[in-house]
C-alpha positions in Angstrom: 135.1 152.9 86.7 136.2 149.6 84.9 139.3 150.5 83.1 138.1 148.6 80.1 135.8 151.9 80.1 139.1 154.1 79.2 139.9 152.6 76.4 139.8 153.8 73.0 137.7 151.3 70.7 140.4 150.4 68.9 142.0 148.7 71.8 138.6 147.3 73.4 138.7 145.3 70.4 141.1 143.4 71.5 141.3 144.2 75.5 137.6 143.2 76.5 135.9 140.7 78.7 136.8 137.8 76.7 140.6 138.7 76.5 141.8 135.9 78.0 140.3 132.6 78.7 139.8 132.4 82.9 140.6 128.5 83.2 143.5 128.4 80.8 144.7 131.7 80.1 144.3 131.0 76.7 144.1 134.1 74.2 141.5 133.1 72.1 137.7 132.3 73.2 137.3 128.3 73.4 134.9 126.6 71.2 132.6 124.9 73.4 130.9 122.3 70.8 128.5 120.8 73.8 124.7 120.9 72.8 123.7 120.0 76.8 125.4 120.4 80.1 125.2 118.1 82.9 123.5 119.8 85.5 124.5 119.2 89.2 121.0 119.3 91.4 117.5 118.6 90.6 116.0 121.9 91.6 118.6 124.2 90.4 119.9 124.3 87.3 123.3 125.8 86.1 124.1 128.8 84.1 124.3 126.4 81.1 121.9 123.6 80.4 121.3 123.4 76.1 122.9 125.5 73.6 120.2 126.5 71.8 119.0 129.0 75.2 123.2 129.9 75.5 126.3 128.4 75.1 130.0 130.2 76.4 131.5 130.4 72.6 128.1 132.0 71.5 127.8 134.0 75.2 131.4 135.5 73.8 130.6 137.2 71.1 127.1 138.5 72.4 129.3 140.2 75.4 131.8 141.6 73.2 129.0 143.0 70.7 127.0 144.4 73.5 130.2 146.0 74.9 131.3 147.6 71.3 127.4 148.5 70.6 127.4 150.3 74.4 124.6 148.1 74.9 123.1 146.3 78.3 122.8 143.0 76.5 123.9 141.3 73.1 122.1 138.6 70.7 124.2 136.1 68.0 122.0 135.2 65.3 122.3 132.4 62.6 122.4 135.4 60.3 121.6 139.2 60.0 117.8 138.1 58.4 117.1 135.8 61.9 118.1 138.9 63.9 116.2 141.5 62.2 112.8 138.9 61.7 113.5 137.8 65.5 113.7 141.6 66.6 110.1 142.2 64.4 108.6 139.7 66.3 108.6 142.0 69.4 105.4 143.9 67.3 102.3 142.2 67.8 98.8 141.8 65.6 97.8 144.7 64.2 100.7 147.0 64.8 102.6 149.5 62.5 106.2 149.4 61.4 107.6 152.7 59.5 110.6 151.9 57.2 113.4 153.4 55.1 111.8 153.0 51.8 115.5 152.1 50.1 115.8 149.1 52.9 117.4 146.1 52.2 115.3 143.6 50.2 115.3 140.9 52.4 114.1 143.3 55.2 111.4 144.3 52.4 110.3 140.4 51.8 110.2 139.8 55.5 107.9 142.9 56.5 105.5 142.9 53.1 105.6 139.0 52.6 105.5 137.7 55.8 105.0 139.9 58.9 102.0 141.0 56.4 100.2 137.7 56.4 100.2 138.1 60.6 98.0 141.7 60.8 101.5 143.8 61.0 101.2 146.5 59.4 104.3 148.6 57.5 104.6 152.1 55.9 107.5 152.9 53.7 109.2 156.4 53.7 112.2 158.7 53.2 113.8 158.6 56.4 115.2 161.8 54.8 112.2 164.0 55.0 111.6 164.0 58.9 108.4 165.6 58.4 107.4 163.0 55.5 107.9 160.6 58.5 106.2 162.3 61.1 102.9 162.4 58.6 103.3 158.5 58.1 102.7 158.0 61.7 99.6 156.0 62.6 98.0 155.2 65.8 99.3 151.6 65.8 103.0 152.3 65.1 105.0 150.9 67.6 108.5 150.9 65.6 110.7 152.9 63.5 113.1 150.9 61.2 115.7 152.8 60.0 118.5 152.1 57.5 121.4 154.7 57.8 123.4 154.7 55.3 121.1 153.1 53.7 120.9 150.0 51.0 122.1 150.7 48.2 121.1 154.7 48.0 123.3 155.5 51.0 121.1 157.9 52.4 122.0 159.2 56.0 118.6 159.2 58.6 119.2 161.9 61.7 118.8 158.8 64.4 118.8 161.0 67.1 115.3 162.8 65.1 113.7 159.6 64.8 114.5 158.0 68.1 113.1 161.0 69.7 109.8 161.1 67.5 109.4 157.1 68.1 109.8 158.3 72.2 106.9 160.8 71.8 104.6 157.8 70.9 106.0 155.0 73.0 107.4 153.5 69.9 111.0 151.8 69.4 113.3 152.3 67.1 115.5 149.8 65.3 118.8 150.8 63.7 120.5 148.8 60.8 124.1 149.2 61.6 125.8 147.1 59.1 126.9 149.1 56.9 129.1 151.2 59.3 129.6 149.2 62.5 130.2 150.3 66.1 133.3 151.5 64.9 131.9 154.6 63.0 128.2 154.7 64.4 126.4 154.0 67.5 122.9 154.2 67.5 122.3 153.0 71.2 124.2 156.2 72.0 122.2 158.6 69.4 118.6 157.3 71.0 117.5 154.0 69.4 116.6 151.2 71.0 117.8 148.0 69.3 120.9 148.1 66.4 121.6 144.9 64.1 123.8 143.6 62.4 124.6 141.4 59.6 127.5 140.0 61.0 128.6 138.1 57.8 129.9 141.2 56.5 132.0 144.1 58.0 132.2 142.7 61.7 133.4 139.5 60.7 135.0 140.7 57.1 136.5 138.0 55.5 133.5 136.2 53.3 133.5 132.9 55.3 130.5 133.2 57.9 126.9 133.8 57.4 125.9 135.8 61.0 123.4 138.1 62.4 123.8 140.1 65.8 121.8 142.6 68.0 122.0 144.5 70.9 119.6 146.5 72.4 120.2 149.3 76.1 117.3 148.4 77.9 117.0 145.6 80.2 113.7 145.0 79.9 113.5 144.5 76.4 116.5 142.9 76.7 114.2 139.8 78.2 111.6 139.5 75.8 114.5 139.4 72.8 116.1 136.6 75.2 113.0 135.1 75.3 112.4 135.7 71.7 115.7 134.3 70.6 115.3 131.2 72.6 112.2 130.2 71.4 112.7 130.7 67.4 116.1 129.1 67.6 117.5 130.8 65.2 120.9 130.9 67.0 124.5 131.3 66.1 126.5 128.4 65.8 130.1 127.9 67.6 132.7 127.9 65.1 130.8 131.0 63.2 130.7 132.5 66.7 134.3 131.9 67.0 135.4 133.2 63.3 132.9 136.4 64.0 134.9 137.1 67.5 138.0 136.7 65.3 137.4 139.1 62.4 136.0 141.6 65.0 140.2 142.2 66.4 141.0 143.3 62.7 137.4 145.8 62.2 139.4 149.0 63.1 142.4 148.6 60.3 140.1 146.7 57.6 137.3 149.8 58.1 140.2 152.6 58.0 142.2 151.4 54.7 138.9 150.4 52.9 137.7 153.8 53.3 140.1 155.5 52.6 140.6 154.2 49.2 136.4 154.5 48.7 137.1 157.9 49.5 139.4 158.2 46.4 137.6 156.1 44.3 134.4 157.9 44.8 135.9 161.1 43.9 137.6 159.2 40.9 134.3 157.7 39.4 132.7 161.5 40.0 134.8 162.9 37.1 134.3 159.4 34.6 131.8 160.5 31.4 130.0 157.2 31.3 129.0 157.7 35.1 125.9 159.7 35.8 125.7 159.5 39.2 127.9 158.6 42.5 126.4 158.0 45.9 128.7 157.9 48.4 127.9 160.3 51.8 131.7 161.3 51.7 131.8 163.2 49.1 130.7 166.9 50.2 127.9 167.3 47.3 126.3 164.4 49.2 122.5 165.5 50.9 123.5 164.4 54.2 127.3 164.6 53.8 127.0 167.1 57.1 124.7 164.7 59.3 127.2 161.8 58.4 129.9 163.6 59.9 128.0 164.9 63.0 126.4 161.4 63.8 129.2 158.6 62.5 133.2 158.9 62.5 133.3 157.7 58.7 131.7 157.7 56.0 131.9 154.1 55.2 133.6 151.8 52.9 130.3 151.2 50.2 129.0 153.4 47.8 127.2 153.2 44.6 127.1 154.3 41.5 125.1 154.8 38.9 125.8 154.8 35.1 124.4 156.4 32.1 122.6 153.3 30.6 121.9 149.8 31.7 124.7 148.9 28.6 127.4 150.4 29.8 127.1 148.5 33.3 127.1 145.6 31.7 130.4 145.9 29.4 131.7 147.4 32.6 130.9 144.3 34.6 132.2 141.7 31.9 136.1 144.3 31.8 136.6 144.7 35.3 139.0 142.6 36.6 139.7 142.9 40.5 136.2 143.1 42.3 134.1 140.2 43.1 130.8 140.2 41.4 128.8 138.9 44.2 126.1 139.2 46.7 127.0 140.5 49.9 129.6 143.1 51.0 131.9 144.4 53.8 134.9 141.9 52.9 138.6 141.8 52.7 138.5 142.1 48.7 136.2 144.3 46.9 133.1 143.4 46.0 130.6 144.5 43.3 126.9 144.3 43.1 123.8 144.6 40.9 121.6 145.9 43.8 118.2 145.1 41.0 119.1 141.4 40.9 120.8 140.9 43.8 119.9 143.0 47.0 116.8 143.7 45.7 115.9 141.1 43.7 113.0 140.5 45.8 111.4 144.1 45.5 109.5 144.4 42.6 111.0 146.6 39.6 108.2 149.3 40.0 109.0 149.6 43.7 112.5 149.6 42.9 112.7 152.4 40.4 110.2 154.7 42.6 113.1 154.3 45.3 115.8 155.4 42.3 117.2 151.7 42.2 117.8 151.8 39.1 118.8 148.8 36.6 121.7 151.0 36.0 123.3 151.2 39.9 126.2 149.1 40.8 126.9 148.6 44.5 130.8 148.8 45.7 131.8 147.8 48.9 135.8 148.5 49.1 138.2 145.8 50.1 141.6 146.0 51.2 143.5 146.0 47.8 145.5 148.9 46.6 143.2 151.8 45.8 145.3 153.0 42.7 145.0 149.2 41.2 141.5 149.7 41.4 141.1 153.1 40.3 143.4 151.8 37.3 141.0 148.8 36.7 138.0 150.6 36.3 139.2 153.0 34.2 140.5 150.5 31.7 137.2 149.2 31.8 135.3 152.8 31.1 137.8 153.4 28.4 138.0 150.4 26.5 133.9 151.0 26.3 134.2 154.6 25.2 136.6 153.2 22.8 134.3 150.8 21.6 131.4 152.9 21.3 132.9 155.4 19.5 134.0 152.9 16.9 130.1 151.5 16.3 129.5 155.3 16.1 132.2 155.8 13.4 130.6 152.3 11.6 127.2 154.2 11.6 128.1 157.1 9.4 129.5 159.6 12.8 132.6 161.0 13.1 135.2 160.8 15.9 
């Protein structure tokens, strides 16, 4: 047994294959900026000959990803869209993808905007409701795209179930892993057959790299996503290779401190009048809040919530103070979303509010600031609202 294989994960994040640099000895992975490599003999090239079909900085992080991932064979992406369109063009004309209906919207542009206008055909579901899948299985379905927890409902899918009832029909099964990481979740290990990643966020954590990543356990496939990758193009580039390999040696502490303060603030928003709704699958009223557990070592740092009108979320936006209000998630500070014109901005509003995305949900992912700062934050924000309220209710004839 390698002894790399003893290690806890913690520790293979910093103790893996590309611990130390085998010319120099240096501790971090060279950035190798070369677009073409002289090659030596006519008839036989070398293991590097252009950068867009693999380059050593970019071969880094697709080793250490497969490694974390338990996989046979990783892919860096210019970003987690090129991975997850690049790992769709595996289906062919005429073929059927199943989703999670609450998937991220630029997974729902891709399949009904694009993939659409090439004969693939797609079927949207509650990953939930294993049966409700089952009965949206076609003839043609040859995948199984599952968000777990998913965007921004945080609803938890049984992986093993699917991966099993995409194996009874010869079907793969993708796995969205951003959310949680290797760290909490591995799908390879629970059945799937290809996990991604948008690497911009958890993995690399820090706001300052735009990344996609996937690995998948089969060598086989493993090929035609090599041969997939190399001729879209739509490769990593070194120095966000680098800054990805980087923010991966920090994943463990960032992932345990921001969860443990979106554990508290969860429970803290929970008891707040003005809130109508938390989703969050560590809290123990959660649907899936025991499949989490049994499937994932966390719960995960985002969570969303829901208030009682679309009014209140927007004095609540303009009185916080510490989040971000931005698109994307998974950094060191918090960030806050509006999932309706943000995330899902490109799902149409029908669509959205059959799903329960409501104009009404905020998204939080949970940085690395002090938990009680934020849960003071928000709450000066919900009170001076409930203050102002009640003082246009006292202007309009009501009493405190």
């Amino acid at each position: 047994m390698n002894e790399q294989e003893t290690y806890s994960f913690e520790t293979l994040l910093l103790h893996n294959r590309q611990k130390v640099d085998r010319v120099t000895g240096a501790v971090s992975v060279p950035i190798q900026h070369a677009s073409t490599f002289h090659q030596f003999q006519i008839d036989q090239f070398g293991k590097y000959d252009y950068s867009r079909s693999l380059n050593p900085t970019r071969e880094a992080l697709e080793e250490v990803i497969a490694d974390l991932e338990e996989g046979t064979r990783g892919f860096a992406f210019s970003s987690g869209m090129a991975a997850i369109s690049t790992a769709f063009l595996l289906l062919s004309q005429g073929e059927h993808v199943i989703l999670s209906e609450d998937v991220y919207g630029g997974t729902y542009r891709v399949v009904t905007q694009i993939l659409s206008r090439y004969g693939i055909e797609y079927t949207f579901v509650d990953m939930t409701d294993l049966s409700a899948v089952r009965n949206a299985i076609q003839p043609n379905t040859k995948v199984f795209y599952v968000e777990t927890p998913s965007n921004p409902l945080l609803k938890v899918t049984d992986i093993k179930a699917i991966s099993q009832m995409a194996k009874e029909i010869d079907a793969l099964t993708f796995v969205d892993n951003t959310f949680l990481t290797p760290a909490l979740q591995k799908p390879l290990t629970l059945g799937a057959d290809v996990v991604l990643h948008s690497a911009t966020k958890f993995l690399s954590g820090h706001s300052d790299v735009v990344a996609g990543l996937a690995v998948v356990k089969d060598e086989i496939l493993a090929e035609k996503l090599a041969f997939l990758q190399n001729s879209f193009g739509a490769v990593l580039g070194v120095q966000d290779a680098w800054l990805v390999l980087r923010g991966l040696k920090t994943l463990h502490v960032r992932l345990e401190q921001s969860i443990k303060s979106a554990k508290k603030i969860a429970s803290f928003l929970e008891d707040q009048p003005l809130v109508k709704k938390v989703y969050y699958p560590g809290l123990k009223n959660h649907p899936q809040y025991a499949l989490q557990a049994e499937q994932a070592k966390g719960p995960g740092a985002v969570l969303s919530f829901e208030f009682i009108n679309e009014q209140v979320l927007r004095s609540f936006l303009s009185k916080v103070q510490i989040p971000v209000f931005a698109v994307s998630l998974g950094a060191v500070e918090s960030i806050l979303s509006y999932p309706a014109k943000m995330s899902h901005a490109a799902m149409p509003q029908n669509e959205r509010e059959k799903r329960g995305i409501s104009n009404n949900l905020l998204r939080l992912s949970v940085g690395l600031e002090n938990s009680d700062d934020l849960i003071h934050d928000f709450s000066a924000a919900l009170n001076e609202i409930r203050y102002d309220d009640e003082k246009i209710y006292v202007k309009q004839g009501g009493k405190k």
